[in-house]
N, C-alpha and C positions, 0 to 999 in steps of 0.2 A: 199426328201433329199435336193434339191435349198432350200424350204423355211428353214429349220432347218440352210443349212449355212448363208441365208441370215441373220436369226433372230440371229446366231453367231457373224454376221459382226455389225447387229445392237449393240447389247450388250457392244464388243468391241467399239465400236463408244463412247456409252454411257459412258463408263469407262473412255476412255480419253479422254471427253470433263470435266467427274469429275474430271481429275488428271490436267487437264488446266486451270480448274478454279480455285483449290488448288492452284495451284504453282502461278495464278495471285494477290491469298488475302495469300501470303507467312508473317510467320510474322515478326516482324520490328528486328534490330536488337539487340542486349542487348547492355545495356550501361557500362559502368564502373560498376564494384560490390559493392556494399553497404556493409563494412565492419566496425568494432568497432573502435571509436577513427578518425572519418572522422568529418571535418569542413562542416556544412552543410551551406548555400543558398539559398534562396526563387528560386522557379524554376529548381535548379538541380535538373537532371533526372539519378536516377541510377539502377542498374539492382539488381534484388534478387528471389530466388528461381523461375527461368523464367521468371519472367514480369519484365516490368519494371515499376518504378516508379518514378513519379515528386514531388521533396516537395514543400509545402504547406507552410510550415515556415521556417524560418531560424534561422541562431544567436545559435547555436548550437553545441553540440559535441557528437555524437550517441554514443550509452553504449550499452550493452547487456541488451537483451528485449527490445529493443525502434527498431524493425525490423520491416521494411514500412509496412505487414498484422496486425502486432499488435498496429500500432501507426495509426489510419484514421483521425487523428487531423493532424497530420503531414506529410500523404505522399495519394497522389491519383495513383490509378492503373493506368496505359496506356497498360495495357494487356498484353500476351506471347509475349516472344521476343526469341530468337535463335542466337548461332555464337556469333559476334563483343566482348564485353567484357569480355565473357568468364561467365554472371551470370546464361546463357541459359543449358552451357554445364556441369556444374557441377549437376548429378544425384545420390547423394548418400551422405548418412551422414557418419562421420568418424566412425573411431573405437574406443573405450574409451581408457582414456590415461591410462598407465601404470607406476608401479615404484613408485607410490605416498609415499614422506615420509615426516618427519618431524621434524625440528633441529632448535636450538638456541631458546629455548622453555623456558618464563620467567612466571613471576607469573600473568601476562596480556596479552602475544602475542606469537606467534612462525611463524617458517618462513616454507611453506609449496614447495619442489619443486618435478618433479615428468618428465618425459618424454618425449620429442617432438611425436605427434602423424605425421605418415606420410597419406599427405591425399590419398583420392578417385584420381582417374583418373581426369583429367580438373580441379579439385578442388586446395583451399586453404584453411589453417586452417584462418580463422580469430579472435578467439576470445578461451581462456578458462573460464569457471564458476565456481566458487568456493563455496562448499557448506557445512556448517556447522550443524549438527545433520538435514538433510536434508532439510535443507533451504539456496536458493544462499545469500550470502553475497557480490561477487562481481566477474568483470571478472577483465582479464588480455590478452596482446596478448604474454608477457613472459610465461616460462615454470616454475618460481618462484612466489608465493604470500605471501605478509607479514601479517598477520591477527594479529588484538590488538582487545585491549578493553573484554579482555577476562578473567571473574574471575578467582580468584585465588583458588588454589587448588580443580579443577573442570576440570574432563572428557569433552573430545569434541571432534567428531567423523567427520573428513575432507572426501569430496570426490571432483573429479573434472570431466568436461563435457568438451570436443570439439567442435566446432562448425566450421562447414563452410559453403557456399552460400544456401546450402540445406537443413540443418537443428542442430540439436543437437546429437551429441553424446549419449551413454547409460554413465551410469558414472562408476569413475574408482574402483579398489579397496577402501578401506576405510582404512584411518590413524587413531589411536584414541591416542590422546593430555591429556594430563594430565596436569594443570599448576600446575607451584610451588607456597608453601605459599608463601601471601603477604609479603613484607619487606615495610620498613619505606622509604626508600629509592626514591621510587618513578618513576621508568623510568629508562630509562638505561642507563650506563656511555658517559663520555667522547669517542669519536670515534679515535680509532688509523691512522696513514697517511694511506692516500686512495690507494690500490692496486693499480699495475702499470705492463701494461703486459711486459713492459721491462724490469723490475727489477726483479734479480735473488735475491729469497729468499733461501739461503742457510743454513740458523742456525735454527734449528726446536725450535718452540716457538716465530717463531719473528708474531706479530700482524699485521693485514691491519686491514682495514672499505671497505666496501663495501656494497651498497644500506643502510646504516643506520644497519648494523648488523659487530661487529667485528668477527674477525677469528685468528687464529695461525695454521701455519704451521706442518705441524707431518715431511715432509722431505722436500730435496731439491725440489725448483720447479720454473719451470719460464712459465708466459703466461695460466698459468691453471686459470679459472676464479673463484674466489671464490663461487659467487652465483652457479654456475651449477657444482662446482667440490666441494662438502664437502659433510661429514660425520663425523660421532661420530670417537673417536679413536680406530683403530682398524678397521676400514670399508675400508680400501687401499686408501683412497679419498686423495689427497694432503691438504687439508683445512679441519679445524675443527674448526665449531661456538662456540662462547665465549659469545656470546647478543647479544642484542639488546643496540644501541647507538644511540648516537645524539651527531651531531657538535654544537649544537646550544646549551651553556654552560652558559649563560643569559638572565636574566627574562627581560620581556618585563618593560616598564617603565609606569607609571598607565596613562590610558586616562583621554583627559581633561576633565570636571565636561561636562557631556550631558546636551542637551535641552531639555524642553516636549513642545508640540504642538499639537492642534486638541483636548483636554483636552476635553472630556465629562463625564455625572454622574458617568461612569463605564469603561473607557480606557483611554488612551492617546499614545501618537507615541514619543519614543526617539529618538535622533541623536547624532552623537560626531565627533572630527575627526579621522581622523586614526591615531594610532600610529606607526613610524615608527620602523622596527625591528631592534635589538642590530646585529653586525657586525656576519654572517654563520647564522643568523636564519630569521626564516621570521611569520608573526602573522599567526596563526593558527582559529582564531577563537576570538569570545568577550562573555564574559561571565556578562551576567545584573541580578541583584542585586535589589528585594526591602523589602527593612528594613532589609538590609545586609543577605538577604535567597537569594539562586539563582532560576533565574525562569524561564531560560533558557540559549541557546546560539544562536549565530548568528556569519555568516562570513562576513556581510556588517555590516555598520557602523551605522545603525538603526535597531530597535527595537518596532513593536507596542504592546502592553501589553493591556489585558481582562480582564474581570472578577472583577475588580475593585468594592468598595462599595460607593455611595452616601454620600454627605459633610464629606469624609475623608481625611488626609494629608497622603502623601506613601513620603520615601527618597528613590531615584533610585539612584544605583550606576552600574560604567561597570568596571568589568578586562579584560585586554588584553591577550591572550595566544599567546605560541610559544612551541618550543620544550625542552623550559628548564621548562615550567612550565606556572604560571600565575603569571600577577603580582600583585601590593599592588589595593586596589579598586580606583576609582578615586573621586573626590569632589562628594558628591550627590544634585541631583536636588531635590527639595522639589517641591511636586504635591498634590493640595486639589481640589477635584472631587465637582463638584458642585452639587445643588440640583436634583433631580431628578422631569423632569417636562412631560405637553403632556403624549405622550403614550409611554414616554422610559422605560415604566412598564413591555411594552408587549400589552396592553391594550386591552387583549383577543383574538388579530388578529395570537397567534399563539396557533398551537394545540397542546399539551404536550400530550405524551400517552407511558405508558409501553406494552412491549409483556409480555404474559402470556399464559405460556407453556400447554395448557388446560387440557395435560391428567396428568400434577405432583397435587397430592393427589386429584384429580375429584373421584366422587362417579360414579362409572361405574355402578351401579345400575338405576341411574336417571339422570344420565352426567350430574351432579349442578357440576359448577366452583368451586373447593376449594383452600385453602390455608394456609400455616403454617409459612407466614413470619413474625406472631408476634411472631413462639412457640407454637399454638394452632392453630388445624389444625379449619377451620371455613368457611363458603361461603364468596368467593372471595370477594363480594361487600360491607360485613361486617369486613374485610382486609382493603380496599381502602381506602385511603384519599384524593386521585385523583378524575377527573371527569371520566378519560379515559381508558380503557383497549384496547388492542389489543387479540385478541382469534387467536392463531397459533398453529396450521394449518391445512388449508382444504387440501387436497391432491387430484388428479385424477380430472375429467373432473367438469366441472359446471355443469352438467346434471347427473354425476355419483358420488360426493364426498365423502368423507370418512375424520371423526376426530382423526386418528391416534386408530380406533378402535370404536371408539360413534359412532352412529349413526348420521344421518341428523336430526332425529326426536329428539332425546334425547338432543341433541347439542341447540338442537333449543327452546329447554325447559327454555333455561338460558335470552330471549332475555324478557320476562316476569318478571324475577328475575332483571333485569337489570331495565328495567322501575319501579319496584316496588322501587327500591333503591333510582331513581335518577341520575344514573351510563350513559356515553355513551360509543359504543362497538368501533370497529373496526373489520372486519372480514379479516382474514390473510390468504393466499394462498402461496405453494411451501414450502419452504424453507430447510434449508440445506440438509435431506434427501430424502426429496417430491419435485415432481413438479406438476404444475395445470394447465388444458388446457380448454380453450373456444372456440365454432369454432363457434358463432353464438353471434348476441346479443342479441337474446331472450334468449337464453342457460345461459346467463350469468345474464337477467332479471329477469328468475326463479331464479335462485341461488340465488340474492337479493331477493330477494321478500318473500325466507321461512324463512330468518332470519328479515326480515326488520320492524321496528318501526319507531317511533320520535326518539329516541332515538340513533340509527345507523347511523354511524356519515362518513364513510369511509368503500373504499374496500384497499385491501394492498395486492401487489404480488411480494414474496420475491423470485429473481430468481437468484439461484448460483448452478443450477448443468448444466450450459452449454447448456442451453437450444435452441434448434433451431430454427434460425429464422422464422419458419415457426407457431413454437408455439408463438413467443415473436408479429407477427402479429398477431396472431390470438386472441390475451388479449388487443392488442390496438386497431383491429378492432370493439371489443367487446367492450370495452369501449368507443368509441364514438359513439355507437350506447345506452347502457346505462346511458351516461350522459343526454341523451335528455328526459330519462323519470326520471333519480332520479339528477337534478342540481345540487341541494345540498349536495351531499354527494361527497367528497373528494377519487382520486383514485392514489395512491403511487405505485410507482415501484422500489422495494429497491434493491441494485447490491450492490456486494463488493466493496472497495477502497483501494487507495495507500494511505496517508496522506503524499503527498508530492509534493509538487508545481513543480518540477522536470519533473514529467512526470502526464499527464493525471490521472486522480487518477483510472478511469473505464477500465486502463489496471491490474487494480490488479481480475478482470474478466472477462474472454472473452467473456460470454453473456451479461457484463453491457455493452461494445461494442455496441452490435447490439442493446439493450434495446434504447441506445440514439443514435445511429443512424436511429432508424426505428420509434423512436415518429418523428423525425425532419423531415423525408421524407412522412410517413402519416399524417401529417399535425396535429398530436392532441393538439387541445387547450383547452381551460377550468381549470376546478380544479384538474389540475394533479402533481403529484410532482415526480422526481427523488429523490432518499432515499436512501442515501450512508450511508455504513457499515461501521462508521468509527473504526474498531479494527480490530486483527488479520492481523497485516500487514506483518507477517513473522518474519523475522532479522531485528535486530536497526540498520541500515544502513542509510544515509541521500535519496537513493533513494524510501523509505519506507515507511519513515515517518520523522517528527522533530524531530529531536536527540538532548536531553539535559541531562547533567552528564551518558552518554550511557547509557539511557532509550531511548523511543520512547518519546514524552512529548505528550500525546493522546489530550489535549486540543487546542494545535496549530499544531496538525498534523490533526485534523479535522476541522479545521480552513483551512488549507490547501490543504486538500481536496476539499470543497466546491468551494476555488475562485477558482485553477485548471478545476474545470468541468467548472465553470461561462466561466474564458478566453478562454479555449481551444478547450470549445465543445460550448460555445455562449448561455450556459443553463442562463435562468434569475436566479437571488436568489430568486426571489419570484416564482418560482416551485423546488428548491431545497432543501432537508430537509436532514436531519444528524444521527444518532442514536447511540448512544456508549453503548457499555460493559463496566456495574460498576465493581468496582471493579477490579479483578485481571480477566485477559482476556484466552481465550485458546491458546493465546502464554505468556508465563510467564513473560518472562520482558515487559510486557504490564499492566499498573498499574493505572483505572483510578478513579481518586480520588473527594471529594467533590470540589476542588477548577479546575480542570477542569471541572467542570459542569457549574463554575461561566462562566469560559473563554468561551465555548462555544457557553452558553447560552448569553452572553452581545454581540457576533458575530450574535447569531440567530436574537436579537432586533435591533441592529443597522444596519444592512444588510437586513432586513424585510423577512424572511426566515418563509415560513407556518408550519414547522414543526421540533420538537425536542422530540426526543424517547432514550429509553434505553431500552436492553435488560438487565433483566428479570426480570418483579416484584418479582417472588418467589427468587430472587438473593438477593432482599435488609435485608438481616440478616446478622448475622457473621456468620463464619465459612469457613470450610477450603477451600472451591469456587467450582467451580461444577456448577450444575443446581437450587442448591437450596440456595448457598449461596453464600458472595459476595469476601470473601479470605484476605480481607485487614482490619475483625475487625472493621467496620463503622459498627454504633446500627441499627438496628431494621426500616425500612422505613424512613433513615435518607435522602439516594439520592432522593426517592419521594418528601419529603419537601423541601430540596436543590432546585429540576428543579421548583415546584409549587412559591418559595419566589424568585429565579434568573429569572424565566419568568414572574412572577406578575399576574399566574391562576392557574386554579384550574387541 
């Protein structure tokens, strides 16, 4: 009986010397909350979903999705925190908003307003998301959002998300938007005098403006806000939307004649000054001009332009925008590209390579690679007029793979068919429905080795289902253990991207996150390349991509993917490579064309970048788009010849 109470007393001992040591490593406090629309500072420390966090960079203005777990270029952890600013105590996501509706809806925009959500306990709302046929388009921290840029007479189906220190909301009901036909007209009126909460509108029918949308009155009212107090007529609401307006009732005035500078065989860099804006409007934007076709926009007052051709003359011109419009073009600068000399060829140092979706028209008989993108189904390598293919994808471990059904053996039948041609491979791993695992580097040695020739030129690990860091080590420990036995062969880790200089472009996937954070901490050097997905960025939104005449412009939005990963995450260009979707892409206003392959491709040569791919050889035909065709009516292995005369190989 002593020893059991003694071994009691011990125990308790034991327990509160635990709860003493706790309470001495207690953790630090929360800082202020990191909420949307904050000025950020190199070194500020603020609190979010319990830890807190220090930035990393500055000069800034935080937006939704830029939250210090999703931005590791811009914010370093300093751990759990608890108490002080209140980031520690909020334990709970809101509720979804309610009420969402939809008014003053024209043939390009409508104004969405919908709720106040009341938060969680210790919580704040900080931010709403707005999302269109389920993709965000943008937040807000009002209970109103104004969306444009939206065709005309075309369904479009609104929902909105809450967000506070803890996370996201589920989203709200759904509004479905109808625009009206197009008119000539162009934008919306003159704006009526600005609401005024002191002023009694008594006469039904009299007009205000408000946030850039007019309204009229149904009855008497005073102090009611138009933004958060309308409806149709008939809905009790005191206010009822008329449009969309604009104060700003005059075109900008044309900029002066720009400069070109830095002029090589195939770019050059514009500049102008600013124009200043006519009295209520302010420039919106500049819109550049060569041989009077638009070829993008920009909100600074330079422009550098791609894609360019050897000893030709281009006339660059720029318009000014505002809210009346654009104005007349300005003087153009005449620009003649000089010879093409050296290796601004390309001069082989880069590798061009399509993916090729192995099991579209393969003889599952004897897994031979086929192909039907002349019209006539035929072995792949009698197809080609490339040097390169990519074979995607092996799925499941390096020791266990599988080709979407082939065999290893049958699969393997093709690397013989390949030498006999002349043909180099690339062997593809993951990708959008698959993912592929290595836990050793001989696991990963075998796997080379049943396919390997002369002629196997690269391995490729296409990683976008989220994969865990425990996997995404385990394919770079493996890799530098198989670089020592096959040098030569080139090893790509392709992630999604944003094409947007804005933010990090590897937040447009949260495993390209880890992908390049865990090469730069296991040390991988060699022949390795980061392999950004440059399409499917979602919504034409400027955090996206580059947005020109509301397209995404996919040739400077992968343009802008790449320096983005270069400055933010400190990758060299010479380990980062690119890939586009020809044609029309799996988000639809995604369109990319032969003269983005010029742009990209003249950024691949001059930037010295090892690699430039496109998905999908069996893409390059016409037809409606899909897997087998490219949706935009370009002939028959037209973008193959395009990347092979824009890079200067084969």
């Amino acid at each position: 009986m002593k020893r059991r109470f003694c071994l009691f007393l011990a125990v308790i001992g034991i327990l509160l010397a635990g709860l003493s040591v706790t309470a001495s490593t207690q953790t630090q406090t929360c800082a202020p909350t990191w909420q949307v629309g904050m000025s950020i500072t190199v070194g500020e420390v603020l609190s979010f979903n319990g830890h807190n966090w220090q930035a990393i960079q500055g000069g800034y203005t935080t937006i939704n999705g830029w939250e210090p777990p999703n931005t590791p270029a811009l914010w370093s952890d300093l751990g759990p925190c608890s108490g002080g600013g209140g980031g520690g105590s909020c334990s709970a996501s809101p509720s979804a908003p309610s009420g969402l509706s939809a008014s003053a809806t024209t043939s390009s925009g409508t104004t969405l307003s919908w709720s106040a959500v009341t938060p969680p306990a210790n919580c704040a709302i900080t931010s709403y998301t707005v999302f269109e046929n389920g993709s965000s388009i943008g937040s807000t921290t009002a209970t109103t959002f104004t969306v444009s840029g939206l065709a005309a007479s075309t369904t479009f189906n609104f929902r909105v998300a809450a967000s506070d220190s803890f996370g996201m909301s589920a989203q709200s009901n759904s509004v479905s938007v109808t625009t009206s036909a197009g008119g000539g007209g162009g934008g919306g009126g003159s704006c009526a005098p600005a609401w005024s909460a002191a002023t009694t509108y008594a006469a039904p029918g009299t007009q205000v403006s408000r946030n850039g949308i007019n309204y009229q009155n149904a009855f008497w009212t005073q102090g009611d806000d138009p933004a958060t107090h309308n409806g149709p007529a008939g809905s009790g609401q005191p206010w009822i939307p008329v449009g969309v307006c604009s104060a700003c009732a005059t075109l900008p005035s044309a900029p002066a004649r720009p400069t070109a500078s830095g002029t090589t065989f195939n770019s050059t860099n514009l500049s102008w000054p600013a124009v200043t804006p006519p009295a209520n409007c302010s420039i919106t934007g500049y819109t550049v001009l060569k041989d009077g076709v638009s070829i993008g926009t920009t909100t600074t007052t330079s422009f550098n332009v791609f894609g360019l051709t050897a000893q030709t003359v281009f006339n660059f011109s720029v318009k000014a925008n505002d809210g009346a419009g654009s104005s007349a073009p300005s003087p153009a600068v005449s620009v003649t590209t000089p010879a093409c000399t050296g290796s601004c060829g390309g001069g082989g140092s880069v590798t061009f390579a399509s993916y090729k979706d192995i099991t579209l028209n393969a003889n599952f008989n004897t897994g031979l690679q086929q192909s039907a993108v002349t019209g006539t189904v035929q072995p792949v390598t009698s197809a080609m007029p490339n040097q390169t293919l990519i074979w995607a994808f092996a799925t499941g471990t390096c020791d266990s793979e599988t080709w979407a059904g082939i065999s290893p053996a049958m699969e393997a039948t093709n690397v013989q068919a390949f030498v006999n041609a002349g043909k180099h491979y690339i062997l593809s791993t993951g990708g959008a429905n698959g993912s592929f695992d290595c836990a050793s580097g001989q696991g990963l040695i075998n796997f080379i080795n049943r396919y390997n020739s002369p002629n196997l030129v690269g391995i490729d690990y296409d990683i976008e289902l989220g994969q865990s860091q425990q996997i995404i080590d385990n394919l770079i420990n493996a890799t530098k253990v198989a670089m020592q036995q096959f040098p030569n062969l080139q090893f790509s880790f392709t992630i999604q991207s944003l094409g947007s200089s804005l933010a990090n472009p590897i937040t447009g996937g949260s495993a390209g996150t880890t992908v390049v954070n865990e090469i730069k901490r296991l040390g991988l050097t060699g022949n390795y390349v980061i392999n950004l997905m440059t399409f499917d960025y979602g919504s034409t939104n400027p955090n996206n991509c580059v947005v020109a005449n509301n397209l995404c412009d996919m040739g400077n939005s992968a343009i802008a993917a790449a320096q983005a990963l270069n400055q933010q995450s400190g990758i060299p260009f010479n380990h980062i490579g690119v890939t586009m979707m020809i044609g029309r892409a799996d988000t639809q206003d995604e369109v990319t064309s032969l003269q983005d392959i010029d742009t990209i491709n003249a950024f691949v040569i001059s930037h010295g970048l090892p690699v430039s791919r496109f998905w999908a050889f069996d893409r390059d035909t016409p037809g409606p788009g899909g897997s087998s065709s490219n949706g935009n009516g370009v002939a028959a292995l037209e973008y193959t010849r395009r990347y092979m005369s824009s890079l200067g190989v084969q």
